[in-house]
C-alpha positions, 0 to 999 in steps of 0.5 A: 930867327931874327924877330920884329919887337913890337910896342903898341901905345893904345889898346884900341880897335886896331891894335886888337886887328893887329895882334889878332892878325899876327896869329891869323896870318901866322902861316902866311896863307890865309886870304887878305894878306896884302904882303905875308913877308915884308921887308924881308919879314914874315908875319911869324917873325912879329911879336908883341913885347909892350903895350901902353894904355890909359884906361884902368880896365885895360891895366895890368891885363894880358895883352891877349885879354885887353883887346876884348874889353870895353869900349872895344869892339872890334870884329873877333876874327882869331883867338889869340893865346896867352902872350905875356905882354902885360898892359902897362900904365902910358902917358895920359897928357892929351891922350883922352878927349872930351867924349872919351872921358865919359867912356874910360876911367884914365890914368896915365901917370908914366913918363916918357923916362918910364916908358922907355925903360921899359921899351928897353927892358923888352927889347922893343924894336918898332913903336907903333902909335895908336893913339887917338886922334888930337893925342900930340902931346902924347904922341911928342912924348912917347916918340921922346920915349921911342928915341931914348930907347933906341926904337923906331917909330910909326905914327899910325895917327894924325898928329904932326911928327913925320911932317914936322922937320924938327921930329925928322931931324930928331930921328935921323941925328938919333939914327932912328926910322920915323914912319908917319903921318895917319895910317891908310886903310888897306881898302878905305875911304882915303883910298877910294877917294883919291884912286878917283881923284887920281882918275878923273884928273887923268881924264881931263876934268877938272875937280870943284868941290865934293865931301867925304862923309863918314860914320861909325861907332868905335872910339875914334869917332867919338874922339872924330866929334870933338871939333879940336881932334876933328881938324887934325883928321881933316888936314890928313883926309884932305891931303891929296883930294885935288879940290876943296873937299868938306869932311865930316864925321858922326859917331854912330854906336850901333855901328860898334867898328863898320864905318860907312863913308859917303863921297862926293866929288863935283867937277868940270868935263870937256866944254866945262860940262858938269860932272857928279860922283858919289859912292858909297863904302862900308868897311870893317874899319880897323881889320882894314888898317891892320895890314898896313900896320903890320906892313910899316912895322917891318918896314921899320924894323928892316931899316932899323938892321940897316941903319937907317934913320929919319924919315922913310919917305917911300914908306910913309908915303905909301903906307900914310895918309900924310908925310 
């Protein structure tokens, strides 16, 4: 059986949906499962063989062991066994924001040269990205790393990789699938909002304005109230919204990782009659984003056995929230 090797860069909320996702689906019968084989994979034949962290509480744990430890707090919806990953020392450069720091104790003195020796000592095939959002720094010198290598990369956040032309010529000279920008939710609040855009154009009406609110209380919100990193999620959210759309977001501890998303959406009808939607969503936020990634990472890998390198367009505009 030919497998999928997976290296995860940031131990966060979704890579422990992830990894806990491998294990729940691992017969492929479970509920909630958008594709139990993918690209001619199915979830058994994943299997995680590096993971990258900053945070010195997380070094040198299992795998298994690190998605539990704080500030996770991911649902805990499996147990995971023991998988001989063990999490090694990243890159730290940008990788940790202003509100973070008071929340982790970083380290992070690799290179991109270690990083990809070690991707190629685990036979890694697929480099998922979970850094937090504002990490671009970060992510340019771990997708260094992933072409070293010889591994495909998915940049599961907003930072500019797969809509920069330069990393796209990167990958297809180098033979490589690049994967990318800001993963979708399965059932998010970027869904939602453009499944209604979507709708009411068909309608005729003619959108003015609205806001996409959002709440929660996992690490990617603090990272969310840092106004830098804030633009970057913003440019990703407002991609496809159809009108000028405010977007906003607010750390909520209590929340640990629900998120709740408000959306508004104002607009013209027929004779230009006024017209307001609002919804409300609450939503496990990193269970929500598993299935997608586990979708692009075989994605990736069957591209990979076919040779196919630079940007996956159909892909990452299905599984993205920008390409």
């Amino acid at each position: 059986m030919s497998f999928v090797n997976v290296a995860v860069i940031g131990v966060g909320n979704c890579v422990s949906s992830l990894v806990q996702g491998v294990e729940h689906y691992r017969d492929g019968d479970a509920p909630g499962l958008p594709n139990p084989v993918c690209a001619g994979y199915a979830v058994s034949q994943v299997r995680f063989t590096a993971a990258f962290d900053v945070g010195r509480a997380k070094l040198g744990q299992d795998l298994s062991q690190a998605i539990w430890t704080a500030p996770n707090n991911a649902r805990r919806f499996a147990d995971v066994p023991y998988l001989g990953v063990p999490v090694t020392e990243g890159i730290l450069a940008d990788g940790v924001g202003p509100g973070s720091s008071e929340l982790i104790d970083p380290s992070g003195g690799a290179t991109p040269a270690a990083v990809a020796a070690r991707l190629r000592e685990t036979g890694s095939h697929v480099v998922l990205n979970f850094l937090p959002t504002g990490a671009q720094r970060a992510a340019e010198l771990y997708a260094q790393a992933a072409i070293e290598a010889g591994c495909a990369f998915v940049n599961c956040m907003p930072a500019v990789l797969a809509r920069s032309p330069e990393w796209r010529a990167r990958f297809a000279a180098a033979g490589l699938p690049l994967i990318g920008d800001d993963l979708k939710s399965s059932f998010g609040a970027t869904l939602v909002h453009r499944a209604l855009v979507d709708a009411l154009a068909r309608s005729g009406v003619h959108l003015t304005g609205g806001h996409q609110l959002l709440g929660g209380g996992n690490m990617d919100f603090v990272n969310l109230e840092d106004p830098a990193r804030m633009r970057g999620k913003k440019a990703t959210k407002a991609a496809g919204a159809g009108a000028s759309v405010h977007v906003g977001a607010q750390y909520v501890p209590f929340m640990d990782d629900r998120k709740v998303a408000y959306i508004r959406l104002d607009g013209e009808g027929f004779g230009g009659s006024p017209l307001e939607l609002e919804l409300r969503l609450v939503v496990e936020d990193s269970p929500s984003a598993a299935g997608n990634a586990l979708d692009a990472a075989r994605h990736a890998k069957a591209a990979l056995d076919r040779g196919v390198g630079g940007l996956l367009e159909e892909v990452s505009n299905t599984l993205m929230k920008a390409a």
